[in-house]
C-alpha positions in Angstrom: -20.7 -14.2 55.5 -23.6 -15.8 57.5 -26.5 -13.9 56.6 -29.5 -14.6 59.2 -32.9 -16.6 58.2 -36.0 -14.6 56.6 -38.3 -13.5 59.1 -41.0 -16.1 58.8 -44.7 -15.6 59.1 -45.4 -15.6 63.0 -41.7 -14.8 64.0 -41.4 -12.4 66.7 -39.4 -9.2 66.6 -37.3 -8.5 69.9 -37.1 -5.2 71.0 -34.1 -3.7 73.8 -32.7 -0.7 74.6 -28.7 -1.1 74.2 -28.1 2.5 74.8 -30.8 5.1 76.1 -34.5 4.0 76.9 -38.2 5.4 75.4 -39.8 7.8 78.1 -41.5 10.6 76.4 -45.3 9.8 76.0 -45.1 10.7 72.0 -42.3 8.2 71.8 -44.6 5.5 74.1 -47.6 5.8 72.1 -45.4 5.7 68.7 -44.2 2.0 70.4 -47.3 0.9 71.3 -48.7 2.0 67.8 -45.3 -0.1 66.5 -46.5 -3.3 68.6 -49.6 -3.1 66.8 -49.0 -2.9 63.6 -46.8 -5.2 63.3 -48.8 -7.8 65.3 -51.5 -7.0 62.3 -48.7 -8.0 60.1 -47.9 -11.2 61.7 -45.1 -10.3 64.1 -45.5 -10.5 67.5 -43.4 -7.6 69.7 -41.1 -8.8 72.6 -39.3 -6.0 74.6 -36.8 -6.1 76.9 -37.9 -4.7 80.6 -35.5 -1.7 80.1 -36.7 -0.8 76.8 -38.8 2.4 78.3 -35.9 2.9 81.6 -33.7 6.1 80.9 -31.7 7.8 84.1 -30.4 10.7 84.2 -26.7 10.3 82.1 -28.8 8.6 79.6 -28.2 4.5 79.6 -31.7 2.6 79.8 -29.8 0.2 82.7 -26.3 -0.7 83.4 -24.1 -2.6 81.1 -24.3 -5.7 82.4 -28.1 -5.6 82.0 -28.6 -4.3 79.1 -25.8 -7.3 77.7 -28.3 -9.5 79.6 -31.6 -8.3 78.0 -29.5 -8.8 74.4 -28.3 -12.0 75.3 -32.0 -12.4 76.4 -33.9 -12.4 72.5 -30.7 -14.3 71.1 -31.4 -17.0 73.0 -35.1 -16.9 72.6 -36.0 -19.3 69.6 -39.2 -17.4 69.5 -37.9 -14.3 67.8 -35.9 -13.7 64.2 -35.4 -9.6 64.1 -34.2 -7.4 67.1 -34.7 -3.8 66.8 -33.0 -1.1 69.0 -35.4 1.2 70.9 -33.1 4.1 70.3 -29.9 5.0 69.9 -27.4 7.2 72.8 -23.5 7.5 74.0 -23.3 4.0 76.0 -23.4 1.2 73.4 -19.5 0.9 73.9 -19.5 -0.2 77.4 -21.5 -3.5 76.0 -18.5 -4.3 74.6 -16.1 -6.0 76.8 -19.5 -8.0 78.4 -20.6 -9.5 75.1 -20.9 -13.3 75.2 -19.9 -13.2 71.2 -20.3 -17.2 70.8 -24.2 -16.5 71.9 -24.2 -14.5 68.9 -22.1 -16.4 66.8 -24.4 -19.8 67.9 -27.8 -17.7 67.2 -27.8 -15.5 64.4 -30.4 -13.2 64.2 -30.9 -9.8 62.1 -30.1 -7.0 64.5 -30.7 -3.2 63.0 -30.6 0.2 64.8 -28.6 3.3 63.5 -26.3 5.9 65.3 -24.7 4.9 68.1 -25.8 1.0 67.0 -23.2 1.2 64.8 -21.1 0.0 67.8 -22.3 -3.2 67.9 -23.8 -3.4 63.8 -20.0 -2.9 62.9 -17.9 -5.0 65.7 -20.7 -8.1 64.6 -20.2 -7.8 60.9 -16.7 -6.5 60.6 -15.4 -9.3 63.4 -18.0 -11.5 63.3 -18.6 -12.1 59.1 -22.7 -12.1 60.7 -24.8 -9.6 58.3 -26.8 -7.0 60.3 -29.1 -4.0 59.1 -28.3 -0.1 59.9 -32.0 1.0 59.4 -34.4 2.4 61.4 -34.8 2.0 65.0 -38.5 0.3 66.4 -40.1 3.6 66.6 -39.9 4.0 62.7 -42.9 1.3 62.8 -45.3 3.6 64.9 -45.9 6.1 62.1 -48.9 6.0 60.2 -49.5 5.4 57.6 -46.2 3.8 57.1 -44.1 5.5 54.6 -42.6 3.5 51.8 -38.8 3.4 53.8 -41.1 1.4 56.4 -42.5 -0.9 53.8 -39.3 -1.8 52.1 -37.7 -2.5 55.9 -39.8 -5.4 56.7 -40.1 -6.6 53.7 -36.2 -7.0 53.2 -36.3 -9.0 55.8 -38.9 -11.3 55.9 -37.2 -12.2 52.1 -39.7 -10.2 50.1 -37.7 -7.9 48.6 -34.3 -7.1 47.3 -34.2 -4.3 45.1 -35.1 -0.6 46.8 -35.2 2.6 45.2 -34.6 6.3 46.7 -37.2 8.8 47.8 -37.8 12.2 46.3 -37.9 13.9 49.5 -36.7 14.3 52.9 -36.1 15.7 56.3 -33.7 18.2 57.5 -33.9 18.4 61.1 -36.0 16.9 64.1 -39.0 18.4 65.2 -41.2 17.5 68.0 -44.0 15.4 67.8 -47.4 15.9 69.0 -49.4 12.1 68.6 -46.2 10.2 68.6 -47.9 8.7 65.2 -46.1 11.2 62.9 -44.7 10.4 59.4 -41.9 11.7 57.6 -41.9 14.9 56.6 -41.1 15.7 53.2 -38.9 18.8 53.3 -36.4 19.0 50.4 -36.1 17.4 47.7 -33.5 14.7 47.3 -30.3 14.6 44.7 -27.9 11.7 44.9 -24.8 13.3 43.8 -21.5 11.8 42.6 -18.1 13.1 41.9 -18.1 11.4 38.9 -21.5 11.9 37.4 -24.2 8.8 36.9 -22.1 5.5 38.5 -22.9 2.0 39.1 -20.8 0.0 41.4 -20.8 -3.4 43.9 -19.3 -5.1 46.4 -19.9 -5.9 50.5 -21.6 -3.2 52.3 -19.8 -1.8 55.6 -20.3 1.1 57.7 -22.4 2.8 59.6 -22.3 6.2 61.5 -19.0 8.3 61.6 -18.8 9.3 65.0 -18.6 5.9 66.1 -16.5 4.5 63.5 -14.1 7.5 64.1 -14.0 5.9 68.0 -13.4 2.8 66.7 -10.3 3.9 64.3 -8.9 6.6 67.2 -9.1 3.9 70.0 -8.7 0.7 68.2 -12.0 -1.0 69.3 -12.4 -2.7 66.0 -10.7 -4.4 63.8 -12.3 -4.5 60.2 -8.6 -6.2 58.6 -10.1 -9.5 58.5 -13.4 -8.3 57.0 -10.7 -6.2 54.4 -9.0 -9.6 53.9 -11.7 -11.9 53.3 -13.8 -9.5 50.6 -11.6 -6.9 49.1 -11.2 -9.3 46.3 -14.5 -9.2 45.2 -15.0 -5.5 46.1 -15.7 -3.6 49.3 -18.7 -0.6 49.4 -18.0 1.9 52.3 -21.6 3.9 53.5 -21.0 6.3 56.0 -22.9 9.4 57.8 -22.2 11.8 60.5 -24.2 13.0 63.4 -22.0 15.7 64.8 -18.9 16.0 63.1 -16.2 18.7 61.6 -14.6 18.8 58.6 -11.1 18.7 60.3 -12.4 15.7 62.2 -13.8 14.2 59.1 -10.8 14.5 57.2 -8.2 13.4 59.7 -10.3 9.9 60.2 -10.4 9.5 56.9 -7.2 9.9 56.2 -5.9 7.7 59.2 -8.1 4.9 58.1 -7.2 4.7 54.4 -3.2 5.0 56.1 -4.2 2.1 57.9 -5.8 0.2 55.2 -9.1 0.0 56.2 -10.5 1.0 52.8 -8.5 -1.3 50.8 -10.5 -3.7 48.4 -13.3 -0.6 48.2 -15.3 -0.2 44.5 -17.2 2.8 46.1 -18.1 5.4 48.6 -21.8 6.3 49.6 -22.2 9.1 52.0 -25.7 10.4 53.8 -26.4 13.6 54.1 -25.3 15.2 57.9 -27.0 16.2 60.3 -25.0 18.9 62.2 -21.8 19.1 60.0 -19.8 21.9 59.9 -16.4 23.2 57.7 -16.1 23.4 54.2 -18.1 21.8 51.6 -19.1 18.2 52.7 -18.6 17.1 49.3 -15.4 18.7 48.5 -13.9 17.7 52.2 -14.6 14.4 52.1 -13.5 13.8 47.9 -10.2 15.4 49.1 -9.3 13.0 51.7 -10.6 10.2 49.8 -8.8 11.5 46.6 -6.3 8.4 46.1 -9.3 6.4 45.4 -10.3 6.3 42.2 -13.7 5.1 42.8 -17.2 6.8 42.8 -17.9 8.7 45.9 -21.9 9.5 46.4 -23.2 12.0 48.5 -26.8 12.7 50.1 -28.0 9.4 50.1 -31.1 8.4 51.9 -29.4 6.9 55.1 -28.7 8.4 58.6 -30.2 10.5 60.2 -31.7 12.7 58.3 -35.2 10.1 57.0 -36.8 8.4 54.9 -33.8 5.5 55.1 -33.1 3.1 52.6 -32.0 -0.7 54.6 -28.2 -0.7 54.4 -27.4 -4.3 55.2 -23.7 -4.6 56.6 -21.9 -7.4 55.0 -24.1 -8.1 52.2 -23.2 -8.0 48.2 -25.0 -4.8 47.0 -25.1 -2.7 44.0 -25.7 0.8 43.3 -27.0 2.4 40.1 -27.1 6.1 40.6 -28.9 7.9 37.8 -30.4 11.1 37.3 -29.8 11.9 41.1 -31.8 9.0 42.4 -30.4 5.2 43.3 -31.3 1.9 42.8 -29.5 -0.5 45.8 -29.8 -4.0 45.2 -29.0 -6.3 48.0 -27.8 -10.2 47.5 -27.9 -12.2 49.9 -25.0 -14.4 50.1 
């Protein structure tokens, strides 16, 4: 696994819009308040010209430029962390344009969530490059930054490995009225298990199931050799929905583990859904995972529901769920 450099002091952080573009003026000021901040820290901002460019079916530019503006921060020796403006429904037409020796040649973190799964996965499930499904850039414009925010950069400027779960969290969007809003503490949080207090380890893959269903249904990626490679020493599935059904839910499921896509896995962890719908989550998703006999965690602080804990894909990472909280420790290596 090639694991990306720390973010040194007076790296820059890249910034491009591979899906839809910022336009709404809360989301502007949130950016600019972003740039500043983490200038403060050290970090200067570079963005893409596209990154606040949305038309009207929702892609910031076309493909080919948005490939281009990509291509753009890995070439630039200037800058160690790219961030995703947003997220969308175009990342896949990136796809066949990607100049994957560029990436392979200049490994950089990359982190988004959402529909950045589309390029997080095909880089670390094809590529053996670790990359971060976390926050997207506006999640640095809030202030004060919550502790999720904290733990972010610091993971990856190489000050921290070991993150802990929040007590609270969010269960919808809401609009915003400074752009400069926090997270807002709505329910409180309760890892769950269906085996009770678990602790388990292995290489972290995953990322948002609407995407990774794509991928499955249309084979767009192949995670075999990724399967190959680290089953041996244990895989860790994450996973969290946007808009899915239970039916939906448990048919990819069940066509991926036909297909051997979670052999090699030590566990299951499972955010909590934004707009799910069907029979218990919980239950669904145990039953179609039932031949596993592996712990399988549900509500965990990643997706899109915030605060979110920094899942990094293809990195060795253990999690100690106790007392419906969780302690993920990441190794780089």
């Amino acid at each position: 696994m090639i694991i990306p450099r720390i973010l040194a002091d007076g790296d820059s952080i890249g910034v491009t819009a591979p899906s839809f573009g910022v336009t709404d003026p809360t989301d502007v000021a949130r950016f600019d308040n972003a740039v500043l901040r983490l200038g403060e820290r050290g970090h200067p901002v570079i963005m893409t010209p596209d990154v606040f460019t949305a038309d009207e079916t929702g892609r910031s530019a076309s493909a080919e430029v948005r490939v281009e503006e990509l291509n753009s921060l890995l070439a630039d020796p200037d800058v160690g962390y790219i961030v995703s403006a947003k997220g969308g429904d175009y990342q896949f037409e990136m796809l066949p344009l990607m100049d994957w020796g560029l990436l392979e040649d200049n490994p950089k973190w990359i982190q988004g969530y959402s529909d950045n799964t589309t390029l997080l996965f095909k880089i670390t499930a094809e590529h053996d490059i670790a990359t971060i499904y976390g926050g997207n850039f506006g999640d640095y414009g809030m202030y004060p930054w919550h502790d999720s925010i904290l733990a972010n950069i610091e993971l990856v400027e190489g000050r921290r490995t070991v993150q802990r779960s929040f007590p609270y969290h969010e269960v919808g969007f809401a609009d915003r009225i400074t752009g400069l809003e926090g997270i807002r503490e709505e329910e409180p949080t309760v890892w769950r298990s269906d085996c009770g207090d678990c602790s388990f380890k292995g290489r972290l893959i995953g990322g948002c199931m609407d995407v990774l269903e794509w991928f499955h249904r249309k084979g767009t990626a192949d995670p075999s050799g990724f399967v190959s490679r680290y089953s041996g020493e244990g895989i860790v599935w994450y996973m969290e929905t946007y808009d899915m059904d239970g039916d939906r839910i448990r048919t990819m499921l069940d066509g991926m583990a036909d297909d051997g896509w979670f052999d090699g896995a030590t566990g299951f962890v499972f955010g909590r859904p934004l707009f799910y719908q069907g029979p218990d989550y919980m239950d669904t998703v145990c039953d179609a995972l039932s031949r596993f006999d592996v712990p399988k965690v549900f509500d965990a602080d990643v997706g899109h529901k915030a605060p979110r804990m920094t899942f990094v894909n293809g990195a060795v990472t253990t999690f100690d769920v106790r007392d419906g909280a969780c302690t993920m420790t990441t190794e780089f290596h």
